[in-house]
Structures are given as C-alpha cells and as structure tokens.
N, C-alpha and C positions, 0 to 999 in steps of 0.2 A: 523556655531556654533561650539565652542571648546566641543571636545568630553569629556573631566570632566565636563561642564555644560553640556551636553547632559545625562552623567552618573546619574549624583545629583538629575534629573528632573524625568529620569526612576526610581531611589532609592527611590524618597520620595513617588511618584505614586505606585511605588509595592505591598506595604503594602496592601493597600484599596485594591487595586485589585483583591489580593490572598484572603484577605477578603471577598470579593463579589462573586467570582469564588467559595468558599469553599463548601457553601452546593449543588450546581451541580454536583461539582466535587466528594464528598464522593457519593452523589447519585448514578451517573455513575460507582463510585469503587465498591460499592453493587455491583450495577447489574451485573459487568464484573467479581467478582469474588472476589475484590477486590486485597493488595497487600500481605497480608500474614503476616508472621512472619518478613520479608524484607522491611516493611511501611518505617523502619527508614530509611533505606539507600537512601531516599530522602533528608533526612538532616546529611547525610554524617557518617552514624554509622554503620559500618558492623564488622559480625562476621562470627565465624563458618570458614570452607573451603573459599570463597570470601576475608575472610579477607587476610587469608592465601596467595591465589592466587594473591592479587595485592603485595602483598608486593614481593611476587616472580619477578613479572615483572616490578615494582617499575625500574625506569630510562632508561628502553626499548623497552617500551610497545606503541603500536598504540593507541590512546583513538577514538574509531568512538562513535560518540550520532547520533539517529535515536529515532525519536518516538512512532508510531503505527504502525502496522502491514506493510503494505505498504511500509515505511521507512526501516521499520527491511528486509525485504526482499530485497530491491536495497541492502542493508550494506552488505548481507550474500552473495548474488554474488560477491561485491566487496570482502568480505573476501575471500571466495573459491580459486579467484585469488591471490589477496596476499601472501596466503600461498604456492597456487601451485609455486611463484615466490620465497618465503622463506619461506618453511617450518617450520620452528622455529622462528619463529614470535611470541612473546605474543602480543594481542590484546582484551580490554577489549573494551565491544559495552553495551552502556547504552540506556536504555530503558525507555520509560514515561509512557506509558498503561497495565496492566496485562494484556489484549491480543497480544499486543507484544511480551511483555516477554515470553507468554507462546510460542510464534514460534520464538522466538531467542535461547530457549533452547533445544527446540528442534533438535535432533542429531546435537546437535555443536559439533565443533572437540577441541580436548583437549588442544589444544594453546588459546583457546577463554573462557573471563571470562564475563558473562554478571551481570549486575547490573541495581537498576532503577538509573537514572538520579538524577541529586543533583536539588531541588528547586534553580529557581535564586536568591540567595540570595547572597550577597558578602563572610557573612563568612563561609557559606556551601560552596559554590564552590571554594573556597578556600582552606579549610581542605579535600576537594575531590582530589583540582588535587597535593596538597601536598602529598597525600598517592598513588594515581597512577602514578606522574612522568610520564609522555608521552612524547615522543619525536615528536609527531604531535599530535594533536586533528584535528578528521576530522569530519562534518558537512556532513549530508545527507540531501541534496534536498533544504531547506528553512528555518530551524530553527536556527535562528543566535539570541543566547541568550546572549543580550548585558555582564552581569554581566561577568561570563562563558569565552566570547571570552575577554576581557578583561584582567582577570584574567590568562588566559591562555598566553597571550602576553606577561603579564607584569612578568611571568615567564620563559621569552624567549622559550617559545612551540609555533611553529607556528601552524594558524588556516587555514584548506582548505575546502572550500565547495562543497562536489562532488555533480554529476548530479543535477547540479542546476537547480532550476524549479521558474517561476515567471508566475504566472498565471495573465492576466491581467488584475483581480481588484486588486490586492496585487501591483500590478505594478502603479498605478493610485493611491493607497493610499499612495506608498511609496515617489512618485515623489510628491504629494499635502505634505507630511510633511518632504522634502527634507534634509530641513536644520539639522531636526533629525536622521533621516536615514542615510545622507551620511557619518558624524562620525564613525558609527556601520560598516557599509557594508565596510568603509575603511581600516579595520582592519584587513581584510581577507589576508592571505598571498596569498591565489589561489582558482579560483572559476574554476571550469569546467563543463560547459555549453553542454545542449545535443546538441542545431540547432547554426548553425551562425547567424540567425537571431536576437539569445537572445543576444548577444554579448554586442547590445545594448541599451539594456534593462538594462542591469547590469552595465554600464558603467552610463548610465542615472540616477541612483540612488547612484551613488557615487563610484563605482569601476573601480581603475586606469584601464587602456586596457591592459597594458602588463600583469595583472595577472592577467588574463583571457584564457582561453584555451578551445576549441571545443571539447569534446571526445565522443560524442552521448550518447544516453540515456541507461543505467545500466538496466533502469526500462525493457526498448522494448527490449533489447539485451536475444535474449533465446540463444545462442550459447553455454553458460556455464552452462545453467540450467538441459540439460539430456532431456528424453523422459520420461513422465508418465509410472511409476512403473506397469508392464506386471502385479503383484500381485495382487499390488491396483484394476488396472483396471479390471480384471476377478473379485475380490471381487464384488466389485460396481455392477460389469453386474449378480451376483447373485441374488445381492438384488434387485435389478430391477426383475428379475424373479421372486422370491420371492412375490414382490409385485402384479405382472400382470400376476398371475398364468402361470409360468412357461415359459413364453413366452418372451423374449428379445426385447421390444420395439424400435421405435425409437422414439427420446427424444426433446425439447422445455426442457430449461433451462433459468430460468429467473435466473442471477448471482448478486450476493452483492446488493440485494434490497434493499430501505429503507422505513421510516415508510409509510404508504399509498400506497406503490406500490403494496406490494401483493395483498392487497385485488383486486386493479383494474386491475391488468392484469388476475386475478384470473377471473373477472367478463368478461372480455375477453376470458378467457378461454373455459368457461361456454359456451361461442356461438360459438365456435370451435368444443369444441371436438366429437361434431357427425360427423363433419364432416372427421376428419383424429382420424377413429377407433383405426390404431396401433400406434399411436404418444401420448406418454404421455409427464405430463407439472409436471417439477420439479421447486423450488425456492427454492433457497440459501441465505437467507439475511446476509447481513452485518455481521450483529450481531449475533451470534448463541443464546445468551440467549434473543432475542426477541420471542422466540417459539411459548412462549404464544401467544402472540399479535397476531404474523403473522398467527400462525392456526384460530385465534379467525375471521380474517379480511377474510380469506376462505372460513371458516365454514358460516359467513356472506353473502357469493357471492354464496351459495348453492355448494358448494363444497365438498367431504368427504377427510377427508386429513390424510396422515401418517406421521410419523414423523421418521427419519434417525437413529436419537440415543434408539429408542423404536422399539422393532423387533413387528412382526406383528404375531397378534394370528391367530393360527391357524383357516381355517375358516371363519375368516373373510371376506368380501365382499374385490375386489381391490379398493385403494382406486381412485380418483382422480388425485390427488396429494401427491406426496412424497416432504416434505419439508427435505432440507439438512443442519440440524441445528448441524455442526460442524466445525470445524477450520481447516484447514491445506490443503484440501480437493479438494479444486475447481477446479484446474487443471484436475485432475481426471474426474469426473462430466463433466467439459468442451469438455475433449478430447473425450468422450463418446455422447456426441448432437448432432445433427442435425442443431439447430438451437440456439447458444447463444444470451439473450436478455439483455442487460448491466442496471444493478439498477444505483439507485440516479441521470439518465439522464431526469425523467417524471417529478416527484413532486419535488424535488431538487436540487441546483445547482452544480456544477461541475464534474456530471458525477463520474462511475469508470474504471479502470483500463481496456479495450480490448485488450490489446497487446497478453495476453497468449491464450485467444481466436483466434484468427487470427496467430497466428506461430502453433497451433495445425491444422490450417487449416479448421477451423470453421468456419460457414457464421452468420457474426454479425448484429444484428440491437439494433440499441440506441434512444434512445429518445432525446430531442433540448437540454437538460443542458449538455453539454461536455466542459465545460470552462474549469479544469483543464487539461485538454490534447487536448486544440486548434491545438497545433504544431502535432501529431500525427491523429488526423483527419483531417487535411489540408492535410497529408500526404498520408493517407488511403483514402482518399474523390478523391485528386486529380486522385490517382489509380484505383479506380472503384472498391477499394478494402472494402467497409463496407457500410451500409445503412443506413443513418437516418433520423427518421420520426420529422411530427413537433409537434403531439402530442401524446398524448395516444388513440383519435379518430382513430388514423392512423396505430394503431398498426395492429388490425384486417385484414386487407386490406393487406398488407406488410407479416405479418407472413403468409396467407394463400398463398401466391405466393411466397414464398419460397418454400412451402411444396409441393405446388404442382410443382414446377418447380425445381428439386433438383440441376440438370445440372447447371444448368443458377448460383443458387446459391453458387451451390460449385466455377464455376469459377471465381465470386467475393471475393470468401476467400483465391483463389488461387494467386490472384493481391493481394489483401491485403496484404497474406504473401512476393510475392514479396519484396514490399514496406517498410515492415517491416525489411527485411534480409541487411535495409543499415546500420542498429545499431547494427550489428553484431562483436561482439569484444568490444564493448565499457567499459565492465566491465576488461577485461584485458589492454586496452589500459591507463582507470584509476588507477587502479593498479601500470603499470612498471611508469608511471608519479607521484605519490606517494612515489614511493622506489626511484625514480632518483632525489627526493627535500631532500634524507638522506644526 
C-alpha cells in the first residue's frame, strides 16, 4: 500500500482516537502529577528558557523522543555516551509521561534540553521540528509515530530507531496488518537491534536488511551506568534501621509491582515471615502515587506497613513492611536485597525490567508474564542465571529456598550476571554508529 494512503487512513483515524483515549489519559495525568505549566508543549508551544534553548540549538541538535521512564532511561545512557564522544552536543530528548520527564530532568547535563513530545498531529509536529531543526531524530525502542517520522523525512532529518525492541504480540499484530506497517517501518533510515535474532523480525515487517544493524541492548548494558551511589546506599541502610529498630536486616524486594500484586505477595508474605525472623519484605510498585491502593492491598493481607516518603514516629511498633513509594530509587533498594522479586510478571503481562537486578548480582525470581524481555530470559534461562515460577502458588516454595539456601542463590545471580556482561558497551557502540551517519 502507498504510504500517503497509508498516511490519510492513520489521519482520518486520529482524531476519534485521541478522542476516545482523552479521559484516561487526563485521568492518568492527575494521578501522575500531571504536565504542569509545560501542558502546551504537546502542541508545540513553548516558553520561558526551553524556548530559548531550542532555538540555541535550532540546526544542530540531536532530537531523541523516548516515552516513559524505561525509555528515558536507555535515551540518557545513550546520551552519556554521545556526549562523552562530543561533548558539545546539543540534544533535546522528548518526553510523553510526567514521570518520565521528572527522571529525564533529572541531573541532566547542560547540553541536553528536555521537552514533552508534540501530539501526532501533522501541524504540531511540524511547527516542532521547524523550531528544533535536528540533524537526526532518534527513536528509542518502539515508538515509530507515523505523522513525526514522516514529517521529519520529508524535512530531509533522517529517522533511526535505537535498541529496538519488538515484543512478539506487537510482532504478530504488525505482520496481520503488513500492508500498513511496512510503509511506516520503511521510513526508518537505521534500526539497531539488540539480538541477531530480531534481524528478522524487523525485516518481516517491512525494514529493508541493510539498515539494520546489531548493537545489543542499551537497556542490559550496565558498563556505563556506575555503581549505586555509596551515599544513597548507607541512607537506605538507615532507614531500614530505623525501621527494624536499629538493626540492619536482610531484605525481600518485590520491584515495580503492579495493581494486584502487592496485595498477594503481601499474603505470601504473611506465611513467611515467621519463618525468616531477620528477613524483611519491601515493595516498590510501579507507580509511586499508587501508595494508597498498595498500602490499602497490605493492610488487607493483615500486614502493618510503612511508607518510604513518611518517616516513622517515634515509637512506633516495626512495621511489616516498608513500601518504597518513590522514583529514581530502585537501583539502590535493589543492590541492597537479598532477594529481588520482578512486578507485572504474576497478574500482568510483559513482565519488568531484571537486568539492573542481576548486574548488582542479585538473585532474581519472576513470575510467567515476561513477554517483553523473551530475548533476555532465554538469555538468563539458558544460564542458570534467574528463576521463574509459573505462578504466584509457586512463589512461597521458591522464595523460601532461596533464603534458606543463599550460596546456591547467589551462584545463580552470579551466571546471570555472567550472561548479562555480553551487552556490555552497547550504549557506546550506538552511540559512535549515530555520530559516524553525521
């Protein structure tokens, strides 16, 4: 199908859509905090310093879009590299979620201007990249916004998709509506792939082979990320004392939970913890403004629970559980456990993120949904490097044979990591492949 009828059919569809999508989506901006005084610069209106700053970099500038937090994170390794490669680099990184945004601004370094994302719309994204001028737009992971890449071509900016990621229903959807997809995905001037395997994955949905390139996963690659902040970490291990009168536990970490998980691992919990007295059981959901809920789902499973961002009155009993209801953080947390447990792999699909667990050298267990990261559990699986159950039944069983068997544990995180150190460099390897398409 000619990709201007491909365009026309996505154009006329948009509308309704962003219509139908609207009151979830303002819902979700509530809750996450929403976008501030910044709302407009979805439809391409900025002020203040921002405005300032693109115009500074206006015809020389990197444009990377990332979306949520996950995204923004691969982007800011790959940035780190960039700039360690050219320092004076302007690069603006757009962003789609307020919680994004709030960890893309996070100590960014003064060459980097972050912004939200333009709605796809033709004449937004148009007036966007007329005022940023980018000498590439780069694509992280999956989000190839037809209007966007389009527009961006047809301003002679070439478009490249880093650490591309194709999960295989996204893969199954794309191939059942081929003849739509392959127009878009055609458009790409460079896709870089974390496995060989995906190669052809991506060619199967319309991307020529030659502009395609292997450079492993940004996401797995800890080589450039540093070692958990010595500060951080002694903080953390206060509050922890703090909590468990005075006494430095060791830790059960359930990581990026989602809705329904805490409550039942909580209720797991609950027939645990007499048995392993010094082992306490922390959860980090997702979402930090879920507090409520997740305390409410604890408090539920007979649990007493504390909360990370509320210090603990004096006197109080310890509680249960310490819920870590904040942002930026989990690394930390992580590298301090015993045992990390991965959310949205029980009641959810696609699993999160184990990679920064297992290069801290943590012994991981996940539950059956790990669809988005097939490729790095086939990886970790085949190593002897992570363990996963096939339900929440099976959690109990599993966690207590970790605990009691630490040895046995640790030397499965110790493969893991193995397994992990083959994605080592891949954020700088994308990187000098990015500055060598100037």
């Amino acid at each position: 199908m000619p990709l201007r009828l491909v365009l026309l059919i996505y154009n006329l569809l948009l509308p309704f859509v962003l219509l139908i999508l609207l009151p979830a989506s303002v819902l979700k901006m509530r809750r996450r905090g929403g976008y501030g005084s910044k709302f407009w610069q979805r439809f391409g209106f900025f002020r203040g310093p921002e405005k300032q700053r693109l115009a500074d970099g206006a015809g020389r500038c990197l444009w990377i879009h990332a979306v949520s937090v996950g995204e923004v994170n691969v982007a800011r390794k790959l940035i780190d590299q960039l700039l360690r490669l050219r320092p004076d680099q302007p690069i603006v990184l757009s962003v789609t979620t307020s919680t994004g945004y709030a960890v893309a601004v996070e100590k960014a370094p003064p060459s980097l201007t972050v912004i939200y994302s333009p709605v796809d719309l033709p004449p937004v994204v148009k007036s966007v990249l007329c005022r940023i001028r980018p000498v590439q737009f780069i694509l992280v992971e999956a989000e190839v916004w037809p209007n966007l890449v389009h527009s961006a071509r047809s301003c002679g900016v070439p478009v490249r998709l880093v650490n591309a990621r194709l999960s295989p229903r996204s893969e199954r959807r794309y191939r059942r509506f081929r003849k739509l997809a392959s127009p878009v995905f055609g458009m790409l001037d460079a896709v870089m792939v974390q496995e060989l395997e995906d190669v052809a994955r991506w060619t199967g949905i319309g991307v020529p082979p030659d502009r395609i390139r292997v450079t492993g996963s940004v996401k797995y690659d800890q080589s450039g990320t540093g070692q958990a902040s010595p500060a951080c970490m002694e903080e953390f291990r206060e509050i922890l004392k703090t909590c468990w009168s005075g006494v430095l536990p060791r830790v059960v970490l359930a990581a990026s939970t989602h809705a329904g998980e805490e409550q039942a691992l909580g209720e797991i919990w609950q027939r645990l913890k007499g048995e392993f007295p010094s082992v306490k059981f922390l959860i980090a959901p997702r979402h930090a403004e879920r507090r409520a809920e997740v305390r409410a789902g604890l408090e539920a499973a007979g649990l007493t629970v504390a909360l990370r961002s509320l210090p603990l009155p004096p006197g109080d009993a310890p509680p249960d559980v310490l819920v870590v209801d904040s942002t930026g953080e989990l690394r930390h947390w992580q590298a301090l456990s015993q045992v990390v447990i991965i959310g949205k792999s029980f009641l959810a699909n696609g699993g999160q993120n184990p990679a920064e667990a297992i290069a801290a050298g943590v012994p991981v267990l996940t539950g059956p949904h790990m669809e988005n990261f097939t490729p790095l559990m086939h990886l970790l699986a085949d190593a002897g490097g992570i363990r996963q159950v096939a339900s929440l039944e099976q959690v109990a069983e599993a966690l207590r044979d970790m605990l009691h068997n630490p040895d046995r544990a640790a030397a499965m995180a110790a493969r893991g990591k193995a397994a992990l150190d083959r994605h080592a460099g891949a954020a700088a390897r994308t990187a000098s492949l990015l500055l060598d398409f100037q």
